[in-house]
N, C-alpha and C positions, 0 to 999 in steps of 0.2 A: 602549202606544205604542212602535213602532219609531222606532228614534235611528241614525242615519247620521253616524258620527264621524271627522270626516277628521284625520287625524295621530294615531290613537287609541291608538300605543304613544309615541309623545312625551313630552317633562315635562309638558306641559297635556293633551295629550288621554288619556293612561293615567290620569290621574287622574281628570279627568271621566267614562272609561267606566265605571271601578271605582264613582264614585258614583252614576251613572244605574243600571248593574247592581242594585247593595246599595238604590236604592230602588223596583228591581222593573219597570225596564224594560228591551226586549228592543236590545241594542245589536248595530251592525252597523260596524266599523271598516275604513277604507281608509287604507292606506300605502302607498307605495314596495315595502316589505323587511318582509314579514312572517313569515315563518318563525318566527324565533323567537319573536316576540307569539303567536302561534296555540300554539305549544308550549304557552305561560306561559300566555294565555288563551282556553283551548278554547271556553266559554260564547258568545264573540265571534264574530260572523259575520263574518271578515274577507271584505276584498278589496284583490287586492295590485292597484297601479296606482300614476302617477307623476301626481301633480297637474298638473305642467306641462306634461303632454303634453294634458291634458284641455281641449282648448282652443274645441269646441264646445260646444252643448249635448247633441246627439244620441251626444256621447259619457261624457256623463254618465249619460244614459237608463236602463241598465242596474242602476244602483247603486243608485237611486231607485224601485226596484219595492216597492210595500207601504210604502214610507219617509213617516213622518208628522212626523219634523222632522230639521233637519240641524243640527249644532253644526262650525265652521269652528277648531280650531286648529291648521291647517295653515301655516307658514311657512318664510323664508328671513332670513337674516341679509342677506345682499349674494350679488352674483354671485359664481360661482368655477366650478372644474370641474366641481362637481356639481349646483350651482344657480342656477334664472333665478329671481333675486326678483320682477321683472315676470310671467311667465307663472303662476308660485303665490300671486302674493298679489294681481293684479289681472284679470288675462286669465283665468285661471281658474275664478274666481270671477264673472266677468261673464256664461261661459257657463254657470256652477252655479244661476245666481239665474234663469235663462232656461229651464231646465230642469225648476227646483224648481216653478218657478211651473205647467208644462206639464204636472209628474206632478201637482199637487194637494197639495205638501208642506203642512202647516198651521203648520208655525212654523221660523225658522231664527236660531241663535244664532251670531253674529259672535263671538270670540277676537279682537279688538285690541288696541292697546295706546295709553297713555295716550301725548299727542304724535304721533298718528296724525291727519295732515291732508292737502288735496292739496297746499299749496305748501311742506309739510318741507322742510327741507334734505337728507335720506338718500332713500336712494329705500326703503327698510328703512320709513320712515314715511309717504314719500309714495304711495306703492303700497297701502300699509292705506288710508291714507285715500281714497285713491279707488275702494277697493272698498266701502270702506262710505258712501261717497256714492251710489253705484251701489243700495248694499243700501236705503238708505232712501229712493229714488225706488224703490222697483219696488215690485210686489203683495203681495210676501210680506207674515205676518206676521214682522215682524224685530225681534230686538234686537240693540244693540251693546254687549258691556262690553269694555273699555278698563282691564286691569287694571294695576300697576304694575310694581316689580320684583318677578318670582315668585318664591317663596322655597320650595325644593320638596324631599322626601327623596329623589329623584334628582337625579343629578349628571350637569345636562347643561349646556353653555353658558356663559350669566354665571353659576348657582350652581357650577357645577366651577369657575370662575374666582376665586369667592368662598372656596369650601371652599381652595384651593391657597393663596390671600393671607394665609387664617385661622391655616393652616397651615406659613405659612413660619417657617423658626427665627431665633434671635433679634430677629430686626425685624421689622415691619409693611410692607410695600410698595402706595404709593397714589400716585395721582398729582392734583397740586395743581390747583387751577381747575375743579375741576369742581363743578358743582349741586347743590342736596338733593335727596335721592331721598325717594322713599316707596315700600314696600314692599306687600307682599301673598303672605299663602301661598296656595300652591296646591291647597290645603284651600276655604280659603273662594273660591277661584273656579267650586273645581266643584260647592260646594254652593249658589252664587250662578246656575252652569245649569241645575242641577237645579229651583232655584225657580222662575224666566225658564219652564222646558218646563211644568212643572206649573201653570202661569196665580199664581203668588201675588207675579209683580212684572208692572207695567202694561207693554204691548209694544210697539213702534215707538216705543221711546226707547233715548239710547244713555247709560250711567253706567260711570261712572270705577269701577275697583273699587282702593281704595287706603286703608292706612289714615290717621288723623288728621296725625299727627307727621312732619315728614320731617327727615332728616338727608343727612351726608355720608357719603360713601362712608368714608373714613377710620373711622368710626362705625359703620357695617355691619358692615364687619371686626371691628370691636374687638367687637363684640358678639358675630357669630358666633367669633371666637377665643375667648369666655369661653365659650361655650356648651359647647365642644367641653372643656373645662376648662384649657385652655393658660391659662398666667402672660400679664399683659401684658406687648406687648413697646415699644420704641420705633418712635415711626414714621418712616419713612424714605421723604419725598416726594419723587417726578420730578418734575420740570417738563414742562409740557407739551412741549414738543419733543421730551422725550428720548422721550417718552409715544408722539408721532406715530414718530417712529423704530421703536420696538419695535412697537407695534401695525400697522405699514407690511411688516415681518418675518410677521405672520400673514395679511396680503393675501397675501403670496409663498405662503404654504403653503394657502390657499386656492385659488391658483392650480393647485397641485401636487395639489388632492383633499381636502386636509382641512377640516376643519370647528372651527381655533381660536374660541375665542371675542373675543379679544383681533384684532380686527381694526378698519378705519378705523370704517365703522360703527357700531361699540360707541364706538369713541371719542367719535366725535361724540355719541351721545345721552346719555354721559356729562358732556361738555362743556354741554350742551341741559341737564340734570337730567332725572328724572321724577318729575310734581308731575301731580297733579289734584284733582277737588271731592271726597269722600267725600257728600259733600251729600246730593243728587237719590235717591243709590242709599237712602237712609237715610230720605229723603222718600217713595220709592216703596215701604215697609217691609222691606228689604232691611234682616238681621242685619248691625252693622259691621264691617267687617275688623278679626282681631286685629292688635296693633301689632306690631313687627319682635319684641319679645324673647321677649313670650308665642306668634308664629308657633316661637321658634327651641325655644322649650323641647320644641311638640313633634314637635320631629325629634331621632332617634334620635341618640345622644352617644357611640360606642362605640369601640375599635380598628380597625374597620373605616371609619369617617368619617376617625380622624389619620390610619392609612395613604393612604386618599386623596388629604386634601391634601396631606400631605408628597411622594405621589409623582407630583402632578400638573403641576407647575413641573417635575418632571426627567424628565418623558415626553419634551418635545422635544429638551432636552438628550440625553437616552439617544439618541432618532434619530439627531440631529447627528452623536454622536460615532461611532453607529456609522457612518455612512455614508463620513464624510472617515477612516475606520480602514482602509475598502475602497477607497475610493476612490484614496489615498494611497499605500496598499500595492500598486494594481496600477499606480500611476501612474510608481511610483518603480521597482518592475519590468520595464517594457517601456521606462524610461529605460535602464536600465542592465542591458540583454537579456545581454552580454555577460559579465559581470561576475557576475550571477545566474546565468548558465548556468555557470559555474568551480564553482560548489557540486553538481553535477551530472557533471559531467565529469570532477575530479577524483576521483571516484569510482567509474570506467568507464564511463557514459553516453559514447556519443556525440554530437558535438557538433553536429550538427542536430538529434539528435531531445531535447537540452538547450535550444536555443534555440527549437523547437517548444514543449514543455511549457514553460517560461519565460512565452514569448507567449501560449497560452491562457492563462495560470493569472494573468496579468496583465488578459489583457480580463475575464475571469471575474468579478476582483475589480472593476472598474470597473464591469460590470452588475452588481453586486452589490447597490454600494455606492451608484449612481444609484438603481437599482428600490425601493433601503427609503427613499428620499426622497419618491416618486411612493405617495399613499394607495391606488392599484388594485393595485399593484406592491407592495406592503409585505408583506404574508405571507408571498409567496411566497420575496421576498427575504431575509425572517428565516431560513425554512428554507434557499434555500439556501446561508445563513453558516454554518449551523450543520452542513450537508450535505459542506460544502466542509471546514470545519475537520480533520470529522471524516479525510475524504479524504484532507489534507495529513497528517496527523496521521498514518494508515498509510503513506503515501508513504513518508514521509521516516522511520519506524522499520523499513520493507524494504529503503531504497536510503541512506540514511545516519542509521542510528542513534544515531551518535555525536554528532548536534545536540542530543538530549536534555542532554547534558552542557556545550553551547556554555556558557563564561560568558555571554554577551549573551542566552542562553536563549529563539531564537527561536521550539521550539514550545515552552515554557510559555507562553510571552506569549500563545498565541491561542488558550488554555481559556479563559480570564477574557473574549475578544472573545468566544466561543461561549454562553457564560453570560450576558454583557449583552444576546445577541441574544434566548435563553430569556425574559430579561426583560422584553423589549420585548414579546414574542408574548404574555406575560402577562396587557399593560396596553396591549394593540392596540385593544381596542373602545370605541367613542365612545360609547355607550349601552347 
């Protein structure tokens, strides 16, 4: 059986390819951005493409050659620079089911989520659900599962959101009023598609994949912090308002490219809970989800999980501060053109071509320190802080060396900026 995996290097679909693989079918995964999946998983038939552009059928046609089922865990959090939740979780899939049905697919496995309906309140939920009402009026053979919160040993999304929480020091950080959750690893969903393709759960039904118990988020935490073997800590609840404030801050960075997890969206289906039946899937002889503790035991516990959380809450901070460090610094420079050019000219510089170099090296730092704000813009801008330092750094030991000795010590101060931007390039990637 060929499998046609959309989102196949994702927290859900890398998973599910790994397990359709290891039980010996031939899988064919479609991204965005695959380069490095195809590095990592050669075995994989990739194809790179953008979901949301896919917005007929006949331009799905291609993908669907020899393809005998497809498995959909393709998504979008909310709109932003990078993403139409509309055209990926509903428009796209409306022309994939029109398509599937044209090549002769024989079975197709929906990735939803539990609270996925058409009159949601997120469009994160109302978008699923109308494509799998979509899914369950057409020909296909379809299932839907509707899993919980995934609890996964990558770190993408709400689990990076989790790991960072688990991992904050001395306190717990949660915020109050929100719903009990119920969990699900990302283990048992892809072995729950694996069963779904292989005929041994009934099909054109949709099951909640969730397990028994649910809790609060506060409870999440506390659990994956013991996991990781961290001391309890005290909890320290927001209130919601302060909760819409802060999560309102990763709309803005959403807007700018990025992909936090901590945005209004989240919040809401936090606000919402996620609760489903465990029931039907258990009726339909579907193994039951482990429950949140024995999911976390087995995910990996090691220095490489603390580092992550601990440096996941000060990846934005690191940006921030680099940014307003360049930004500030060339702001405060072409304020006082003059004044910075006297550090130049009293040392034989003439005094145009001081108040030139002044001026670039002031707009310099403003593009600098905007472009590592902007996610397309960020790399390029880490180097060139780091390009620029260096720059400064010969300058100014050719044409006044004697600043090395300033008490106020203006270039030591900007080895430490050059090393937090090192750091930033470190901990650049989202996945």
């Amino acid at each position: 059986m060929r499998v046609l995996v959309l989102g196949a290097y994702g927290l859900i679909g890398a998973a599910i390819a790994d397990r359709l693989l290891a039980a010996g079918l031939s899988v064919a995964g479609l991204g965005r951005s695959v380069e490095a999946a195809r590095r990592a998983r050669p075995e994989i038939d990739w194809f790179s493409a953008d979901v949301a552009t896919l917005l007929r059928p006949a331009d799905w046609t291609p993908f669907l050659e020899n393809v005998d089922a497809v498995v959909n865990a393709a998504g979008a959090l909310q709109d932003s620079a990078r993403d139409n939740v509309t055209a990926v979780q509903r428009d796209a899939m409306l022309a994939l089911y029109a398509a599937s049905e044209a090549a002769g697919v024989r079975r197709f496995v929906q990735i939803s989520a539990v609270g996925a309906r058409a009159d949601a309140k997120t469009m994160l939920m109302r978008t699923k659900g109308e494509a799998d009402a979509a899914l369950s009026a057409s020909r296909l053979d379809w299932t839907i599962l509707r899993p919980g919160l995934v609890i996964s040993p990558a770190a993408y999304g709400g689990t990076a959101l989790l790991r960072g929480l688990a991992g904050f020091p001395l306190v717990t950080p949660t915020i109050s009023g929100g719903a009990p959750i119920q969990t699900v690893g990302v283990e048992d969903v892809s072995d729950a598609v694996r069963a779904v393709l292989m005929g041994e759960i009934p099909s054109r039904r949709s099951y909640d994949l969730v397990e028994d118990e649910a809790r609060g988020l506060d409870e999440v935490v506390a659990a994956w912090r013991a996991s990781l073997g961290r001391p309890p800590a005290r909890r320290m609840s927001a209130s919601l308002a302060l909760g819409r404030a802060l999560f309102r801050m990763g709309d803005v960075a959403g807007n700018l490219g990025w992909r936090p997890p901590m945005r209004s969206a989240a919040l809401k289906e936090i606000e919402a809970g996620v609760l489903g039946d465990p029931g039907p899937w258990r009726a339909a002889g579907g193994r039951p989800m482990r429950p949140l503790v024995a999911t976390l035991r087995r995910l990996p516990s090691t220095v490489q999980e603390r580092w992550f959380g601990r440096l996941f809450l000060l990846k934005p901070a690191i940006v921030v501060t680099l940014a307003l460090f360049w930004i500030l610094s060339g702001a405060i420079g072409l304020a006082q053109i003059d004044r910075a050019a006297e550090v130049l000219t009293s040392r034989g510089m003439a005094a145009g071509l001081a108040s030139m170099f002044v001026a670039a090296g002031g707009l310099v730092d403003l593009a600098l320190g905007l472009g590592a704000l902007h996610r397309r813009t960020h790399v390029a801008a880490l180097w060139g802080m780091i390009a620029t330092t260096v720059a400064y750094l010969v300058g100014a030991t050719l044409f006044a060396p004697d600043l090395w000795l300033d008490p106020l010590g203006p270039l030591v101060k900007t080895v430490p900026a050059a090393m937090l931007a090192l750091v930033a390039l470190a901990i650049e990637e989202e996945r």
